[in-house]
N, C-alpha and C positions, 0 to 999 in steps of 0.2 A: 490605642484610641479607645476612649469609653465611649459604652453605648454600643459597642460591636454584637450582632448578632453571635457570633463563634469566636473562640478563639483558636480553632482548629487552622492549616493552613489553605489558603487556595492559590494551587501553582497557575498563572496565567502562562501557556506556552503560545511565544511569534516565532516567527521568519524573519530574514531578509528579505525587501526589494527585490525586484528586479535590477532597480534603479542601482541601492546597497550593494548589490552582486559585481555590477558592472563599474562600479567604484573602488572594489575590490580588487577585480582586473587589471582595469586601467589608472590606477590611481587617483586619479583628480576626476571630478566631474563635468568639468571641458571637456578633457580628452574620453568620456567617458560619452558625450555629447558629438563629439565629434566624428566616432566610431559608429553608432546609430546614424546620422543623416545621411555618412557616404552611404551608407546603404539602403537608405535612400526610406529610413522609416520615420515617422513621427518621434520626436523624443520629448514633446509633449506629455504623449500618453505616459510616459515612463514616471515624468514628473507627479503628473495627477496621481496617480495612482500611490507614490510613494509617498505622498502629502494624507491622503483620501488614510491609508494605511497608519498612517504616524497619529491620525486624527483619532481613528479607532484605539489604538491603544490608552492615549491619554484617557479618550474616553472611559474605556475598561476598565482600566487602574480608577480611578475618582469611582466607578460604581459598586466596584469588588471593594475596595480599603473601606466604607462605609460597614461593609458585609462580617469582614475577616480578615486577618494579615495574610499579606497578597506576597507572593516569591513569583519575579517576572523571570522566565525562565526563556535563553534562545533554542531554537531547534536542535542545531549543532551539539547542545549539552544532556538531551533528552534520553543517548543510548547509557550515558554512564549517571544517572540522576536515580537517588531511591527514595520514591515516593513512600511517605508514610500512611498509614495503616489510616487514617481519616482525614487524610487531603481530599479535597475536590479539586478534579483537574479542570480548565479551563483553556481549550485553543480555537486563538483569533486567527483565521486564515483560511486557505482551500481543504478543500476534501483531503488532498493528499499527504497535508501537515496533520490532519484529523487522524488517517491511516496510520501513519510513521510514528506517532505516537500513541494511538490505541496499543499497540505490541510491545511497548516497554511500561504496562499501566498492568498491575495486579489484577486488585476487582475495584476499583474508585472507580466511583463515576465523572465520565468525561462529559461537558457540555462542549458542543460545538458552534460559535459565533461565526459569522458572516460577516465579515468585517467592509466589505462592498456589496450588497446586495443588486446594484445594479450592475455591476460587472462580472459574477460571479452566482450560477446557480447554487452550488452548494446543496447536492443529496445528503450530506454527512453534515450540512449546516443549519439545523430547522430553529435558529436565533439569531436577534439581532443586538447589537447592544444595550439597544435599551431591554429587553426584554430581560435584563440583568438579575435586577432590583428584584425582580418575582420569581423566576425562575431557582439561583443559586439557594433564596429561604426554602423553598418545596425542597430543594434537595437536600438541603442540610436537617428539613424534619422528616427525611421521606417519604411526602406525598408526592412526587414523580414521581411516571411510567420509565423504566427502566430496557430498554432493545439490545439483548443481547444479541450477540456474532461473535460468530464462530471463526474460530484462529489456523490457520495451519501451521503444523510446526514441524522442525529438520531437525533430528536428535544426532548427531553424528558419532560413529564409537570413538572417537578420542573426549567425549565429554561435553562438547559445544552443541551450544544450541541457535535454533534461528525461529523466530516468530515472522507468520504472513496475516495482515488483515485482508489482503484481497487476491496476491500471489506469490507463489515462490518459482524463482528461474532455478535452475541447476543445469549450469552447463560452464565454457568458456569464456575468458573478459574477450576473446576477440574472435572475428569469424571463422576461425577453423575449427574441424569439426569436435562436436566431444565424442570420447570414447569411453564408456560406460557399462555393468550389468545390469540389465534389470528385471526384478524379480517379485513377480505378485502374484502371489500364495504358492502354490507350485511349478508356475508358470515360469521360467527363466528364460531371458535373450541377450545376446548381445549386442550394442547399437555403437551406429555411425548416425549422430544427426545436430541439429543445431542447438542442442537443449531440449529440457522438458521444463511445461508450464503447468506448476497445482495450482489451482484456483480454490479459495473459496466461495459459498453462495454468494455472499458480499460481492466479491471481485470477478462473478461471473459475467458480466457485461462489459468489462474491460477485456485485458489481454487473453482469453478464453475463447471471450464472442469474436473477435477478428480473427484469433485463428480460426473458429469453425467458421466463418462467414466466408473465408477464405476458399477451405476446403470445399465448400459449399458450391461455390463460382466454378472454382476449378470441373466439379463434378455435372453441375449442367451445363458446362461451357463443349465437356467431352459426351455428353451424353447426348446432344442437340445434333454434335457432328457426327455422331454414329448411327446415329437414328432418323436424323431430317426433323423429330418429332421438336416444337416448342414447349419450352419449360416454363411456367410461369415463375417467378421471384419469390420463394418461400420467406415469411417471416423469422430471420435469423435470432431476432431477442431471445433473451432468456431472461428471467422473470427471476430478481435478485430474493433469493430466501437467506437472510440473516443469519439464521440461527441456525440453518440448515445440518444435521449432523456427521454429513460426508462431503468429501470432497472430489474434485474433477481434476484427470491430469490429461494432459496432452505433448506427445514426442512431434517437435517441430522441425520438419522434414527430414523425415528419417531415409537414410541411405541403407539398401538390400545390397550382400555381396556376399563374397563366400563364404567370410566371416562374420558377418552380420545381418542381423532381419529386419524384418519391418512388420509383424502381424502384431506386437502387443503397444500399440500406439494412442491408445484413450482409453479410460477406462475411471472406476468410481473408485476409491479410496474411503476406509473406513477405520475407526477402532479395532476391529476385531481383522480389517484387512486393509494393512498398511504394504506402502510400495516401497521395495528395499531397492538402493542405487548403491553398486560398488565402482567407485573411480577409478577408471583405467589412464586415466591423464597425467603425464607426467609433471606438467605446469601450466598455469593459468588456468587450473580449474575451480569454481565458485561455487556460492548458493549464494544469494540475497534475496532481496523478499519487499515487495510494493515500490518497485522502479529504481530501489533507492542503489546503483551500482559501488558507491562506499562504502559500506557498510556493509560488507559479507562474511562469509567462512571460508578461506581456503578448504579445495575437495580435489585433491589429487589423488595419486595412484594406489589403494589398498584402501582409502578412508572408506566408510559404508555408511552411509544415510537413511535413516529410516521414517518417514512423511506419515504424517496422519493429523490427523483434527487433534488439538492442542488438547491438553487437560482442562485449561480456563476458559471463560469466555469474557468477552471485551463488553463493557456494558456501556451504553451509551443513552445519553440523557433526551429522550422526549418530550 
């Protein structure tokens, strides 16, 4: 098209539906229809939402093809896709499509769109679509503000790697327990627990804060009955820093026994002092990273895992 600002690429990435999901499952959208009511929920809302959705894209595409040639890219295709060296990325959706592919994004910058704003707050979405037309030219001459965050990353010794924008799990796909070393700086133990959770700043208010919110309850729940004394309700937040240069881990219920401890269960994570995890699991042991439970490393028995703040930083468009 002439008249384009660039002729560099801009990858637009979507999702599925909810709606899409369940039409997947169930094949048709009767039955797909008929599976939501027994249960007795609005299938309404499913609709709206995948109309409201479908509307945002069209949208998208007409305001980016004016811009630059546009590659509409699904979710699904994002872990094996290689962004080139002056793409601008662009994803319409939740936070958490924002997440999943900040970590397969070099150093492009990502704009994140809000594709329902009244349905969806969207911390990781400070755009709307129209805010298209202005925003994409700032970026393409670099006068956008740029917000880096900071990555965790699982280097395993067989060569594989994993990127977290907000966590990495390292444990088992299913409730039994993992068996694991773990070892920070000179500190060694061996554990019985349900996983360990590194957070980044970013993802410190998700899966972080409920567990320490957690622990938290548990701790004045027993210390009220030992004492008689009442505990007022501390302020659990934690105050998301971006860019922050370290990260946070946490052992989720860790089991004490003869053979196993429990004294090295949170602690900070850094460059110069990363957390080594050797697998004692014969099978079904993981790593994945920002919920996404498809998309892991197998971490079974001799592998060794070494977590720290990535090399890169994910930059993100303000």
């Amino acid at each position: 098209m002439s008249g384009r600002l660039t002729e560099n690429k801009i990858i637009l990435i979507k999702r599925r539906t909810r709606l899409e999901e369940l039409i997947v499952r169930y094949n048709t959208i009767q039955q797909a229809q008929f599976y939501i009511e027994r249960l007795g929920a609005d299938f309404s809302d499913y609709l709206q939402e995948d109309a409201q959705y479908r509307q945002a894209i069209s949208r998208t595409l007409n305001e980016l093809e004016v811009i630059g040639r546009v590659q509409l890219l699904d979710r699904e295709h994002v872990p094996n896709f290689i962004f080139g060296e002056q793409d601008v990325v662009v994803v319409l959706g939740q936070d958490g499509l924002v997440a999943n592919t900040l970590k397969y994004v070099e150093h492009q910058p990502l704009i994140g769109v809000n594709p329902d704003p009244l349905r969806w707050d969207g911390v990781l979405l400070p755009f709307t679509v129209g805010d298209l037309k202005l925003v994409v030219p700032d970026v393409l001459r670099r006068r956008r503000p740029i917000k880096e965050v900071t990555l965790a990353k699982a280097q395993l010794n067989d060569g594989q790697v994993m990127y977290g924008v907000n966590d990495l799990f390292i444990g088992r796909k299913t409730h039994v327990s993992a068996r694991y070393q773990l070892k920070l700086e000179s500190y060694t133990e061996q554990h019985s627990s349900s996983g360990i959770i590194v957070s980044t700043g970013l993802g410190s208010t998700g899966w972080l804060r409920s567990i320490m919110a957690g622990a938290a309850g548990i701790m004045r729940a027993v210390t009220c009955k030992e004492t008689g004394a009442h505990l007022d309700r501390q302020d659990e937040r934690l105050a998301p820093v971006w860019d922050a240069p370290s990260l946070r881990f946490s052992v989720r219920e860790p089991f004490p026994s003869r053979t196993t401890s429990a004294e090295l269960v949170f602690g900070e994570i850094t460059d110069g002092r990363p957390l080594r995890i050797t697998s004692q699991m014969p099978e079904d042991g993981v790593i994945f990273s920002d919920g996404v439970e498809s998309d892991y490393l197998e971490f079974n028995a001799g592998v060794e895992a070494v977590i720290g703040p990535a090399e890169r930083k994910g930059r993100l468009v303000h």
